[in-house]
N, CA, C and O atoms as a DFTB+ gen file, in Angstrom:
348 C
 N C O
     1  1       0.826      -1.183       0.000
     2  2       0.000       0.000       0.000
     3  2       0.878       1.257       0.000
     4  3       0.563       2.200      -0.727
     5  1       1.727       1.301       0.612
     6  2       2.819       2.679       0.874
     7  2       3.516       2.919      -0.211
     8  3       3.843       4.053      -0.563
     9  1       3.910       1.435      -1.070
    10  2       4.630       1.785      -2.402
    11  2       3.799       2.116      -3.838
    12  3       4.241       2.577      -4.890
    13  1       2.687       1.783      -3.545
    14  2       1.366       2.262      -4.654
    15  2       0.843       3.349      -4.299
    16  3       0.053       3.806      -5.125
    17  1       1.060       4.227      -2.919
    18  2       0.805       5.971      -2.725
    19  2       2.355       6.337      -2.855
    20  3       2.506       7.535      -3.094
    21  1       3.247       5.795      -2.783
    22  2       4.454       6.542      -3.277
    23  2       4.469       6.851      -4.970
    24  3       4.756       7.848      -5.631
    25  1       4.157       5.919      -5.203
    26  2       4.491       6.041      -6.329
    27  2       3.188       6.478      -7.621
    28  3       3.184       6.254      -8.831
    29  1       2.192       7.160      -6.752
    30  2       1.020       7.849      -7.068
    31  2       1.657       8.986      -6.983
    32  3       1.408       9.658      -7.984
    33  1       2.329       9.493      -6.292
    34  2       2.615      10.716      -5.897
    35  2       3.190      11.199      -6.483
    36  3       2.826      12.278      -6.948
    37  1       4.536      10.594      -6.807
    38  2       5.563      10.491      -7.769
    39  2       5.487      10.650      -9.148
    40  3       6.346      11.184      -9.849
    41  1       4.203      10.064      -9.597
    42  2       3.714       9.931     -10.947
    43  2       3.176      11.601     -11.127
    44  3       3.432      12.504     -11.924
    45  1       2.457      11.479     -10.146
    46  2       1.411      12.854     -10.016
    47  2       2.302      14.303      -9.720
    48  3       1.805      15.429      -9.681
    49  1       3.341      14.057      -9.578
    50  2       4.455      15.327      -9.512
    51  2       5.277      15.103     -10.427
    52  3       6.332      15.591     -10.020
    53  1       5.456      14.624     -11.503
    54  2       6.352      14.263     -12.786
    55  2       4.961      14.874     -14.277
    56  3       5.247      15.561     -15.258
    57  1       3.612      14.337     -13.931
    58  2       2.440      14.621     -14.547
    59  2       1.960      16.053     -14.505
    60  3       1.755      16.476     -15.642
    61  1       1.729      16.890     -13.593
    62  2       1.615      18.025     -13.269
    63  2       1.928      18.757     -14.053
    64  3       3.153      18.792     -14.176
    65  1       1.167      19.692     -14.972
    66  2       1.878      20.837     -15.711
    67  2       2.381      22.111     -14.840
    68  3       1.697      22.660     -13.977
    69  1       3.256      22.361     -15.093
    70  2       4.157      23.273     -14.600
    71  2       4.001      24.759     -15.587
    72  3       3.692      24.552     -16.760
    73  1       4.168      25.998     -15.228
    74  2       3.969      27.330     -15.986
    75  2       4.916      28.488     -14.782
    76  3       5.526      28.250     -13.740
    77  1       4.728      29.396     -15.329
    78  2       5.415      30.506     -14.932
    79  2       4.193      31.326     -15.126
    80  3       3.813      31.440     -16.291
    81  1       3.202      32.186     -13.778
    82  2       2.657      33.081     -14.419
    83  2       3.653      34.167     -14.697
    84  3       4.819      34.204     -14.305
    85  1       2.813      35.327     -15.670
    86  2       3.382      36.757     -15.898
    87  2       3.024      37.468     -14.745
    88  3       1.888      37.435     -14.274
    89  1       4.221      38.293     -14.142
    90  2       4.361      39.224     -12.963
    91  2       3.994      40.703     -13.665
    92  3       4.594      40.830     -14.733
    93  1       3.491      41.386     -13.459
    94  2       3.681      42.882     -13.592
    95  2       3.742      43.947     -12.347
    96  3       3.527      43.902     -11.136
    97  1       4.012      44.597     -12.980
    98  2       4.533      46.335     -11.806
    99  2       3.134      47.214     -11.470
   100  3       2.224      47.438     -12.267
   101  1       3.195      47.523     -10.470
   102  2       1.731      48.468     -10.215
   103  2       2.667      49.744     -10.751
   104  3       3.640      50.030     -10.053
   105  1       2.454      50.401     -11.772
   106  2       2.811      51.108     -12.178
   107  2       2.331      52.546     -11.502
   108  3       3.163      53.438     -11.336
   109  1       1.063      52.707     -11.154
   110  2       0.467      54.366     -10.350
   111  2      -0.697      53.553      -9.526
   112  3      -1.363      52.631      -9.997
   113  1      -0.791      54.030      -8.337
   114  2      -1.574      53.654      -7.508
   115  2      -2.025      55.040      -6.583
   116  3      -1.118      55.797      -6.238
   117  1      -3.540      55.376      -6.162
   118  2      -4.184      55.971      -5.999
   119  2      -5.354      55.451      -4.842
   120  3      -6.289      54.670      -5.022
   121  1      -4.918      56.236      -3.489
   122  2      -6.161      55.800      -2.591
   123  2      -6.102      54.418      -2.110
   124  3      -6.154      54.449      -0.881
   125  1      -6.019      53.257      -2.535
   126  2      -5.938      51.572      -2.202
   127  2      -6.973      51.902      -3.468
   128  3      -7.867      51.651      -2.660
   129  1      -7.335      52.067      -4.083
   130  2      -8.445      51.729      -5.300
   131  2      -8.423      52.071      -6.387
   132  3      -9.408      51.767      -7.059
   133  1      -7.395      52.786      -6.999
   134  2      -7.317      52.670      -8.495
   135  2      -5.786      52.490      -8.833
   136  3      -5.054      53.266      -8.219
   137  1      -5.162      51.603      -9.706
   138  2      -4.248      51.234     -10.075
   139  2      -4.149      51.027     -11.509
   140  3      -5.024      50.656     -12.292
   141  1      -2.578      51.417     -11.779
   142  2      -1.946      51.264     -13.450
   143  2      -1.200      49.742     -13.609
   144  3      -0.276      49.304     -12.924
   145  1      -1.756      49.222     -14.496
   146  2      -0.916      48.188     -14.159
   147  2      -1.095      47.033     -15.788
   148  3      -2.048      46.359     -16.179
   149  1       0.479      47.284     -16.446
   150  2       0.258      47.156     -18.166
   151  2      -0.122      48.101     -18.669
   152  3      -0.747      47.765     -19.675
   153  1      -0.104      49.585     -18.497
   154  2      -1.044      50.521     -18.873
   155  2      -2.232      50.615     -18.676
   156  3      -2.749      51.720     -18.844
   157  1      -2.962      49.601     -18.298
   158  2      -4.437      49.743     -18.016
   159  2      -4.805      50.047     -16.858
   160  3      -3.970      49.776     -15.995
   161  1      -6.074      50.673     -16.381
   162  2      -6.638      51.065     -15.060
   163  2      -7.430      50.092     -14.806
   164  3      -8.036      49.494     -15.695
   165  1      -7.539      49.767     -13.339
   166  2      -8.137      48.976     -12.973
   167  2      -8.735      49.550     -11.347
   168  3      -7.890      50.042     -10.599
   169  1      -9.663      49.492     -11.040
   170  2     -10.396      49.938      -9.777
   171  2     -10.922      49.142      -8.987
   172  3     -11.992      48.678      -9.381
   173  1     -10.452      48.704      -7.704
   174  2     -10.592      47.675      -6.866
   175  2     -12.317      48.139      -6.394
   176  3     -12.921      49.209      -6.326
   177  1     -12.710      46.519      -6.101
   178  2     -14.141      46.585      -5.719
   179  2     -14.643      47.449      -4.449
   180  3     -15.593      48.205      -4.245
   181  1     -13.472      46.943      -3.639
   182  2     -13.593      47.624      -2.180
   183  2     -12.417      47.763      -2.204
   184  3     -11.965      47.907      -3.340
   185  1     -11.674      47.784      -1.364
   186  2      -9.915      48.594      -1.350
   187  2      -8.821      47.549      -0.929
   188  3      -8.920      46.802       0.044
   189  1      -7.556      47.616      -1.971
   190  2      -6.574      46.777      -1.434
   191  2      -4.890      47.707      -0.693
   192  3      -3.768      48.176      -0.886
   193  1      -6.002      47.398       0.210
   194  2      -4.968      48.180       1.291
   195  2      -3.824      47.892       1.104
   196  3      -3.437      46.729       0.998
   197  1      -2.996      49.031       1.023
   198  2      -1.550      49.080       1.240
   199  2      -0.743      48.509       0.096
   200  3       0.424      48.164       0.286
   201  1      -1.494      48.365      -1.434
   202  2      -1.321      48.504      -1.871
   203  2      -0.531      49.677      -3.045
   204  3      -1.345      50.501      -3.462
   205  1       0.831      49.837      -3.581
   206  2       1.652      50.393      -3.985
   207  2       2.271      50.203      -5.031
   208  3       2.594      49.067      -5.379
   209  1       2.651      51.657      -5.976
   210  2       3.214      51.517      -6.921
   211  2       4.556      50.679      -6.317
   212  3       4.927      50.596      -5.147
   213  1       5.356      49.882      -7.962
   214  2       5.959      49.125      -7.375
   215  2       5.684      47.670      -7.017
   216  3       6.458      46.767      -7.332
   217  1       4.529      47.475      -6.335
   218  2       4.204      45.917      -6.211
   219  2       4.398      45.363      -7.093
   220  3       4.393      46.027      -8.130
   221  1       4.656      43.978      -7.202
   222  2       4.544      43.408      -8.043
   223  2       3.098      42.149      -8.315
   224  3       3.021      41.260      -7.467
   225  1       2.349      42.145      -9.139
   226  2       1.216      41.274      -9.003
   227  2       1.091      40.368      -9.977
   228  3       1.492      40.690     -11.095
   229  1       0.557      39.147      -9.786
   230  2      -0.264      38.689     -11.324
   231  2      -1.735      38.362     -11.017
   232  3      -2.442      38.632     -10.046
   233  1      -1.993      37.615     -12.291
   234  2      -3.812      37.836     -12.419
   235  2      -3.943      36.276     -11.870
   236  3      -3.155      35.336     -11.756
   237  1      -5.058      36.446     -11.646
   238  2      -5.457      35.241     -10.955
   239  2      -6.622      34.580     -11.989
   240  3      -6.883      33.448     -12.398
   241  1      -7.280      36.208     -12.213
   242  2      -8.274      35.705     -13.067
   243  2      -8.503      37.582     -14.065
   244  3      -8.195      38.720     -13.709
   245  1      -9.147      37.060     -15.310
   246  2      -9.293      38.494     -15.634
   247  2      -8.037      38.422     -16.876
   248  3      -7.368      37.427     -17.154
   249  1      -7.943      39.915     -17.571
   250  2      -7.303      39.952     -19.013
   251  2      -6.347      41.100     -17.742
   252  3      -6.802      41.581     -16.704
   253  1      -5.000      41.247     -18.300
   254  2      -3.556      41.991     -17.781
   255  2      -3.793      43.400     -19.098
   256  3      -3.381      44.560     -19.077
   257  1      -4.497      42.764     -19.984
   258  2      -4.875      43.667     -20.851
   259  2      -5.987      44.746     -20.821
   260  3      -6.223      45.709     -21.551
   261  1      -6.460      44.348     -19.949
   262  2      -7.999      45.331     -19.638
   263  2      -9.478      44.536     -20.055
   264  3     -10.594      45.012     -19.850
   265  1      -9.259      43.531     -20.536
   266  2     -10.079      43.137     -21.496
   267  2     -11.019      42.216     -20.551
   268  3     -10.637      41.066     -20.333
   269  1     -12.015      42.591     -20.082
   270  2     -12.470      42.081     -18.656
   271  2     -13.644      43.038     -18.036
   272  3     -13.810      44.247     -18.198
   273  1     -14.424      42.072     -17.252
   274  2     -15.435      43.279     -16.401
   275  2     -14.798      43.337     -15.210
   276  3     -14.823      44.265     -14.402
   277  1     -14.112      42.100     -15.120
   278  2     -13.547      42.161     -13.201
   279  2     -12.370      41.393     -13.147
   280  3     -12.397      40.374     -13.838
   281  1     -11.255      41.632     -12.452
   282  2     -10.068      40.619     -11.983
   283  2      -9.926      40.106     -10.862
   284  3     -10.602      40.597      -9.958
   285  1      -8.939      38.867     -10.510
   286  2      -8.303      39.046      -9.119
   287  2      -6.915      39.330      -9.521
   288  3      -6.500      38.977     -10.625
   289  1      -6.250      39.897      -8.747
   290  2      -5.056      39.504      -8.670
   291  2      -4.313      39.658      -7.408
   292  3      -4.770      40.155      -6.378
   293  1      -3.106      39.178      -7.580
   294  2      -2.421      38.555      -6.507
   295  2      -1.032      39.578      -6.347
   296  3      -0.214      39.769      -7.247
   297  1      -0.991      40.115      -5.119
   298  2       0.078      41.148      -4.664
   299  2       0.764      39.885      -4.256
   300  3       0.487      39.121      -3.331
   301  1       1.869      39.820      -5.283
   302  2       3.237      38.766      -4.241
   303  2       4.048      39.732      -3.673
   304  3       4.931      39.031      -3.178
   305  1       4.424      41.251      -3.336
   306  2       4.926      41.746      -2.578
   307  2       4.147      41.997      -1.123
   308  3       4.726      42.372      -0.103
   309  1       3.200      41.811      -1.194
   310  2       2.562      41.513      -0.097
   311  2       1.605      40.577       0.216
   312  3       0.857      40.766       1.175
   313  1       1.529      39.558      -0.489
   314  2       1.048      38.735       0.058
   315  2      -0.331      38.432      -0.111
   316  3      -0.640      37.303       0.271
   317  1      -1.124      39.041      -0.519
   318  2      -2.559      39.549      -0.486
   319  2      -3.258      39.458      -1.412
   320  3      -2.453      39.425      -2.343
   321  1      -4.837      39.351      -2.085
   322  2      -5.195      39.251      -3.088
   323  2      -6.212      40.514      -3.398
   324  3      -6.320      41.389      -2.539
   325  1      -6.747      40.578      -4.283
   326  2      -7.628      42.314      -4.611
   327  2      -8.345      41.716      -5.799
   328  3      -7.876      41.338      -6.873
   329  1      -9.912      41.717      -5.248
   330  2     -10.561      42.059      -6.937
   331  2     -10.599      43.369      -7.054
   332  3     -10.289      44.216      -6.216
   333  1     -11.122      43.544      -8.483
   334  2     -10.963      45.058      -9.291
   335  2     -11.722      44.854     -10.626
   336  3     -11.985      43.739     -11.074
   337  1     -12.021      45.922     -11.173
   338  2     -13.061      46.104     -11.715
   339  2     -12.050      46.407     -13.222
   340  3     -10.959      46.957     -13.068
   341  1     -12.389      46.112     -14.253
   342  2     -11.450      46.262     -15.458
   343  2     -12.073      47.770     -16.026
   344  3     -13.277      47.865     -16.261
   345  1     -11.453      48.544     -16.158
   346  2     -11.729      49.753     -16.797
   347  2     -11.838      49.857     -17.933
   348  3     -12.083      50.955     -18.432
């Protein structure tokens, strides 16, 4: 039994697709609620505090392009996540 979940596991971490998301720069940030980011504006639903030009984020969900009614994305300089509204 231990060598048929080892080697499930094993399989299942060799199987796994692997990616790199795309990072981008909060380029202008305003208030915790409106941010530049790819050139596009984007306006958080409610506010992502402490949020700053500089961060670095990616999308979780949503176009990096603008192309969207709503995003998440993910502050890896802090840790944190923010929906926002695609402008």
């Amino acid at each position: 039994m231990k060598k048929q979940l080892l080697a499930a596991m094993i399989a299942g971490t060799f199987a796994s697709p692997t990616f790199a998301a795309t990072t981008y720069a909060i380029e202008a940030a305003a208030n915790d609620e409106t941010f530049v980011i790819n050139g596009e504006v984007f306006e958080a639903k409610l506010y992502c505090l402490g949020w700053d030009r500089g961060d670095q984020v990616i999308f979780l969900s949503g176009s990096p392009l603008g192309i969207c009614v709503s995003a998440e994305l993910f502050n890896i300089t802090r840790n944190d996540t923010c929906r926002v509204w695609c402008e």
